[in-house]
Structures are given as C-alpha cells and as structure tokens.
C-alpha atoms as one frame of an Amber mdcrd trajectory, in Angstrom:
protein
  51.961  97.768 180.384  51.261 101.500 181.183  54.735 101.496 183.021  56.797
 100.584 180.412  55.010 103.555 178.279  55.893 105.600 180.469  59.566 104.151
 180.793  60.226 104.174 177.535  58.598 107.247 177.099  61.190 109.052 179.600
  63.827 107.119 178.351  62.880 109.222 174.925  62.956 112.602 176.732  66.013
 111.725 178.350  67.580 111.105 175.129  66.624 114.139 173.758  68.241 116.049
 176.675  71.189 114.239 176.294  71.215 114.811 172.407  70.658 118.790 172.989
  73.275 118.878 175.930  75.788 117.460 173.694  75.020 119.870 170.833  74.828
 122.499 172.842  78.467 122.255 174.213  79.621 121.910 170.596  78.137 124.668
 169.630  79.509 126.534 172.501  82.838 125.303 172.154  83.071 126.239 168.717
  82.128 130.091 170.039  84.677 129.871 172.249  87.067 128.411 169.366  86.447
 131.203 167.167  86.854 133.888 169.668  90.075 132.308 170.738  91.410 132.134
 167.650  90.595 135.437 166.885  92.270 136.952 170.020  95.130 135.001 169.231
  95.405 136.700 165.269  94.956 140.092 166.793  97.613 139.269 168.804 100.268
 138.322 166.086  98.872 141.118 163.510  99.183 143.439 166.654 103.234 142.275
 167.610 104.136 141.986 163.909 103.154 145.527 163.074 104.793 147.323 166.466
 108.141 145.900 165.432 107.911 147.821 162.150 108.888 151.197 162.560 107.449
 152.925 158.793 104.597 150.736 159.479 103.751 152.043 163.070 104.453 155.697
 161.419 102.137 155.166 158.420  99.291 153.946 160.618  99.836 156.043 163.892
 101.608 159.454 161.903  99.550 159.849 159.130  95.745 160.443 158.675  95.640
 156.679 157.404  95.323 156.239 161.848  91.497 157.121 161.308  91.012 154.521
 158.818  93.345 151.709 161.081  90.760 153.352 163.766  87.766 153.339 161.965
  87.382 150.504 159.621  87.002 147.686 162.312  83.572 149.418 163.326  82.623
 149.277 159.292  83.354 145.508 159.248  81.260 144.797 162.622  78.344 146.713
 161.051  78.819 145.169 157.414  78.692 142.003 159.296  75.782 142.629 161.741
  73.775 144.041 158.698  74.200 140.818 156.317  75.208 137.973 158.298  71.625
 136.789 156.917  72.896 136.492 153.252  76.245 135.708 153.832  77.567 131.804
 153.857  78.778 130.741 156.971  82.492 130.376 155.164  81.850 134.484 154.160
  81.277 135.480 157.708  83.986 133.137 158.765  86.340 135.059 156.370  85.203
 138.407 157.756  85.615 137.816 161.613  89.156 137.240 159.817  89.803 140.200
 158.549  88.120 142.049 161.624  90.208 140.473 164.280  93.394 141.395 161.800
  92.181 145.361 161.489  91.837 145.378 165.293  95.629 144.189 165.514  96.869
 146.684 163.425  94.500 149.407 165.577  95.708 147.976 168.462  99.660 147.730
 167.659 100.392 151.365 169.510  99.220 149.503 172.522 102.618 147.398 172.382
 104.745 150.744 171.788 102.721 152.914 174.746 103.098 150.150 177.792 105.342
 147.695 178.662 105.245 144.132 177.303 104.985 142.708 180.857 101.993 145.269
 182.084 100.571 144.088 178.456 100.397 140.303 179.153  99.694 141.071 183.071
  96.737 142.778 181.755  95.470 140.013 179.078  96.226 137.665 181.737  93.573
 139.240 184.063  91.585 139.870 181.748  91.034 136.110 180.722  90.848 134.869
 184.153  87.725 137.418 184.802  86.490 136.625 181.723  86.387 133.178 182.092
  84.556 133.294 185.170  82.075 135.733 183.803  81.162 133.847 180.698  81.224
 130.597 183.135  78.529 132.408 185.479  76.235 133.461 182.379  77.073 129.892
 180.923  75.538 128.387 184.024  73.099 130.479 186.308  69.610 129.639 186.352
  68.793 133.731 186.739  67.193 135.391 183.718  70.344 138.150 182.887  67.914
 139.576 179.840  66.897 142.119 182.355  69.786 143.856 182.691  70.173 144.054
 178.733  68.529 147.928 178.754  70.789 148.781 181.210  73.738 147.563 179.959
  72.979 149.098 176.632  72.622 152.376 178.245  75.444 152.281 180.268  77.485
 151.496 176.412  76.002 154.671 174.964  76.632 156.879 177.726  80.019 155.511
 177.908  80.643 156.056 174.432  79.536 159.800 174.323  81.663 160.528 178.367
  84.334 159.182 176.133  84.168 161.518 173.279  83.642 164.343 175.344  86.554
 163.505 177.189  88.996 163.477 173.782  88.221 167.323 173.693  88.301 168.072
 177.736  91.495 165.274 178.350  90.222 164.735 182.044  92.560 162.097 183.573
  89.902 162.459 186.511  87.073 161.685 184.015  89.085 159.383 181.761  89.914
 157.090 185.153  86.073 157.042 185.961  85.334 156.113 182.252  87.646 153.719
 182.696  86.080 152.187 186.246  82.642 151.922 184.635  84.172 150.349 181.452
  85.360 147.483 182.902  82.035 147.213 185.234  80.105 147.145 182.216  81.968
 145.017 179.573  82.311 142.325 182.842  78.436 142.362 183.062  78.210 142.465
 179.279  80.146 139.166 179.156  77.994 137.223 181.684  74.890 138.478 179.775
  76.030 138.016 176.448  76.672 134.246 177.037  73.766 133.595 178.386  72.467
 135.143 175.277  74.283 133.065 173.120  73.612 129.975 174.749  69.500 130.803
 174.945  69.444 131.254 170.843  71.075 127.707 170.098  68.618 126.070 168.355
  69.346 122.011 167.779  67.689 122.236 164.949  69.383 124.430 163.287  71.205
 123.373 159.748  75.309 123.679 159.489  75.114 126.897 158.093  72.723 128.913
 160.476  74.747 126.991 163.377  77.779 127.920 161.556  76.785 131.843 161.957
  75.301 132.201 165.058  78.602 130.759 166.345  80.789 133.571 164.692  78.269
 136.554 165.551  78.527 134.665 169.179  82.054 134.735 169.027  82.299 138.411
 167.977  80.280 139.326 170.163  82.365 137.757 173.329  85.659 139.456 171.686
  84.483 142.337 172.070  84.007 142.224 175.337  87.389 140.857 175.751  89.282
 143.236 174.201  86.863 146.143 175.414  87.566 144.623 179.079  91.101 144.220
 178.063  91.399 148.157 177.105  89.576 149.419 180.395  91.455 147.610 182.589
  94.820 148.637 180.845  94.012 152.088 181.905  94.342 150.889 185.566  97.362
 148.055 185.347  99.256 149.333 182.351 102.878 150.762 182.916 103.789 153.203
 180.016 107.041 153.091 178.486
C-alpha cells in the first residue's frame, strides 16, 4: 500500500515537472518571438528610411540626429521604470515603438557599409547569438557571478567610448570594439539564464506577459549591441 503512495506520489511530481517544462518553453518562446519580431521591425523601419534621401538628411543633417540618437535610451528607461504599472498590451506597444526609433537611429548604418557586409554581419551575429543564448538556456553553471563583472565591463565601455568621440582613436575605437563584442556575447549567455531563472509558473497572463517583453528587450539589445561591435570588424564602407 505504501508503494503505490509513493507511486502515485512521484507520478504527481513528475507531472508537475512536466507541467513547468512545458510552460517554461512557452514562455521562452514567446521571448524569443518578441525579440524576433522586433529585430525584424528595426529592420524594415531601418531600410525604409535609408532609401529616403530628405529623410536620411533631416535625421542625420540636422540637430533632430540627437533626438533619432537619444530617444531610444528614454523609451528603455520609461519602460524599465514602469513596466510595474503598465498592462502587458502598454509595454507590448512600447517595445514597438522602441524597436521602430532604433531603425530610424540605425538607418545611416545602411548608407555607411555595404548591404552585403550588412547582412554578413547580422548573419554572424545570429549564429553566435544563438549559440550563446542556447548555452545560458541550458548549462547547469550558476552565470549570476559574472553579472558584476559584466556590468562593469558596460560602464567602462560606455565612458572608453565617449572619450574616444573627442580623441577619434581608430587604435582605441578597434579595442572598444574587441571588448564590445566579448562582453555583449557573455551578456547574452547570462542574460538568458536570467530570464529563464525568473519564470515563475505561477505567474498570471499579465505578469507572464511582461517579463516576456522586458526578457525580450533585454536579449535585443544584446543583439543589436553585438551586431554594432562586430560591424566595426566585418563591415565594408561604401
């Protein structure tokens, strides 16, 4: 009698495995889903604008280039900041209009390198990617240790970066470059983990529904961060 208990006891737990496993990958794939579709948006907004010549002037010859520049940083820090009283559908509609801003910031990208070094680049980019967020998806090692570090490295990237607009280094702006793509490929392996670790099966539709965009933001960024670096190395200007 004891043996069945316990049979049907394990045959519980192995259900609820099974149940979280499932939810899991749906809430993964929709992450992935999101991200996607918001590469793919950038994309278009970015091709659309490049083939409009007073557009590309208005943006890239005007002072209007530091608000193209600008406002996508605004819209990741509106989001970051109330993501806990938006509605899912609100943040939905925000990732939106973020992965369109970063198309029209990114359009001079189509004008300064050719369009085959362009989708050589994204190519690469998603292959490494893919294998990154596939290693963070599935290693049993703890990655939240490197999280300090990786931060770090972001900040001190970020100010070698604007010290190099003022001393123009092509020595420097390679090594910026180098360590840029080092640290957006760790960021992806660790992020995904991180993403994955905060699912929470019981979450309701909407909670689900916004950790899956902030996941997804999250992971595009490191795309297109990746994406930019390693442009620097494989690009061919015009």
């Amino acid at each position: 009698m004891q043996f069945g208990n316990d049979r049907q006891t394990m045959s519980q737990a192995d259900a609820r495995v099974s149940q979280y496993d499932v939810g899991l990958r749906k809430y993964m794939l929709g992450v992935y889903n999101y991200m996607a579709a918001a590469l793919a948006l950038t994309g278009i907004v970015a091709m659309l604008a490049s083939t409009s010549a007073p557009l590309m002037n208005l943006i890239h010859g005007t002072p209007l280039k530091w608000v193209v520049m600008l406002a996508p940083i605004g819209v990741v820090l509106f989001l970051s900041v109330r993501i806990n009283k938006m509605s899912a559908k609100a943040a939905q509609m925000t990732f939106w209009a973020y992965a369109s801003l970063m198309g029209l910031s990114l359009s001079y990208i189509l004008l300064a390198y050719t369009g085959v070094s362009v989708a050589r680049t994204f190519f690469i980019t998603a292959i490494s990617f893919g294998a990154l967020s596939l290693y963070g998806y599935t290693t049993k090692r703890d990655l939240s240790a490197f999280g300090s570090f990786l931060f770090m490295g972001v900040v001190g990237l970020f100010l070698a970066s604007l010290v190099n607009m003022f001393l123009q280094s092509s020595m420097m702006h390679m090594v910026i470059s180098a360590v840029g793509v080092l640290l957006f490929a760790g960021l992806t392996a660790y992020d995904t983990q991180k993403i994955k670790d905060i699912y929470n099966h019981m979450d309701n539709s909407e909670i689900a529904g916004k950790k899956a965009v902030m996941g997804a933001l999250t992971l595009y960024l490191d795309f297109i961060l990746m994406f930019q670096f390693l442009l620097s190395f494989l690009g061919q200007r015009e």
